[in-house]
Residue, then its C-alpha position, 0 to 999 in steps of 0.5 A: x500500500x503507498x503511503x504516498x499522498x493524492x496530489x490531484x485537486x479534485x478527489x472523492x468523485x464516484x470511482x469512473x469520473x474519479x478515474x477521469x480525475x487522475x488526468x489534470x492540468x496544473x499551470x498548463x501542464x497536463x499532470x497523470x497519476x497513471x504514468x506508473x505503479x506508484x501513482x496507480x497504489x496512491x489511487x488504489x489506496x485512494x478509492x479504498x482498494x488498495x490491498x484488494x487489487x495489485x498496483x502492478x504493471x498489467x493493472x496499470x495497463x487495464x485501467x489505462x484502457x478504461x480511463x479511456x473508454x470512459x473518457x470516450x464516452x463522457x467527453x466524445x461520442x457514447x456510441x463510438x465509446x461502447x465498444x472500448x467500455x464493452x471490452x473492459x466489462x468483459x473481464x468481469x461479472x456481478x455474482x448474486x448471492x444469498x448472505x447471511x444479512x440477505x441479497x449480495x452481489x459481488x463482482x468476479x474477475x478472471x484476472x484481478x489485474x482486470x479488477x480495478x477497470x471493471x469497476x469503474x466501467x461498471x460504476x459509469x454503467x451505473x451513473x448512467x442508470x442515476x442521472x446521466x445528464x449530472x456527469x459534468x465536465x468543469x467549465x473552468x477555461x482549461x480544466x479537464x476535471x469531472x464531476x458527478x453534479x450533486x448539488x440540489x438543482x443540478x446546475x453545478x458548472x466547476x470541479x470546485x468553486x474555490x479554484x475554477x469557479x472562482x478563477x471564472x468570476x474573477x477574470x468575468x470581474x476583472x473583464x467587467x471593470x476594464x470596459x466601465 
């Protein structure tokens, strides 16, 4: 397990547009927390499945291909995207089982290298089944940050509004003041 801290800015997303977030940009510059093993352990340890999952290179590799199927999918055409989600669902299954404390379903794989990309194609199955028109990309000029719009009248536009909503009012402020 890393005991390496998360730097990205925008964190605790639903685990699909949390996979997203581990691309961002930082003073222009796009920053990747998938670029090895160790950033692959800090997101691991981050969405709480470190331990379960190895951070190992083939891991890496599987949720790479995820992180671009979703991303196809969210930011380009779901059509041309369900093929590339469709292949990383096809290395897992949900298992219905009867407990103790009543229904389950568990997720199986194969291959539990597959384990981490499964889940986060499953979960954007299911921010699709909830409200697939709350999966947001921030309107901050130049961020490329996802959200899953939460708030009461669905109108949420910034990953955050101290950093992109904040910045976007400023320069808004600071247009309106030179023209007057």
């Amino acid at each position: 397990m890393s005991s390496a801290r998360d730097p990205r800015p925008l964190t605790g997303e639903p685990l699909a547009l949390d996979l997203l977030n581990t691309r961002w940009n930082s003073d222009g510059v796009t920053q990747d927390l998938l670029a090895d093993t160790d950033g692959l352990a800090v997101w691991l340890a981050s969405n709480g499945l470190a331990g379960t999952h190895p951070a190992d290179a083939a891991a890496l590799r599987h949720l790479r291909a995820a992180r671009e199927a979703i991303e196809a999918a969210v930011d380009g055409s779901p059509e041309r995207a369900a093929p590339l989600v469709d292949a990383v669902l096809e290395h897992g299954r949900i298992r219905a089982r009867l407990t103790a404390g009543g229904p389950a379903e568990e997720p199986e794989f194969a291959d539990p290298a597959w384990g981490p990309a499964w889940l986060a194609a499953r979960n954007y199955l299911d921010l699709l089944t909830r409200a697939p028109e709350r999966i947001r990309t921030c309107a901050g000029g130049g961020c490329i940050l996802h959200f899953f719009d939460t708030s009461r009248n669905g109108t949420r536009r910034w990953c955050s509004m101290a950093a992109c909503g904040n910045r976007t009012k400023a320069s808004r402020h600071y247009a309106r003041s030179k023209e007057g």
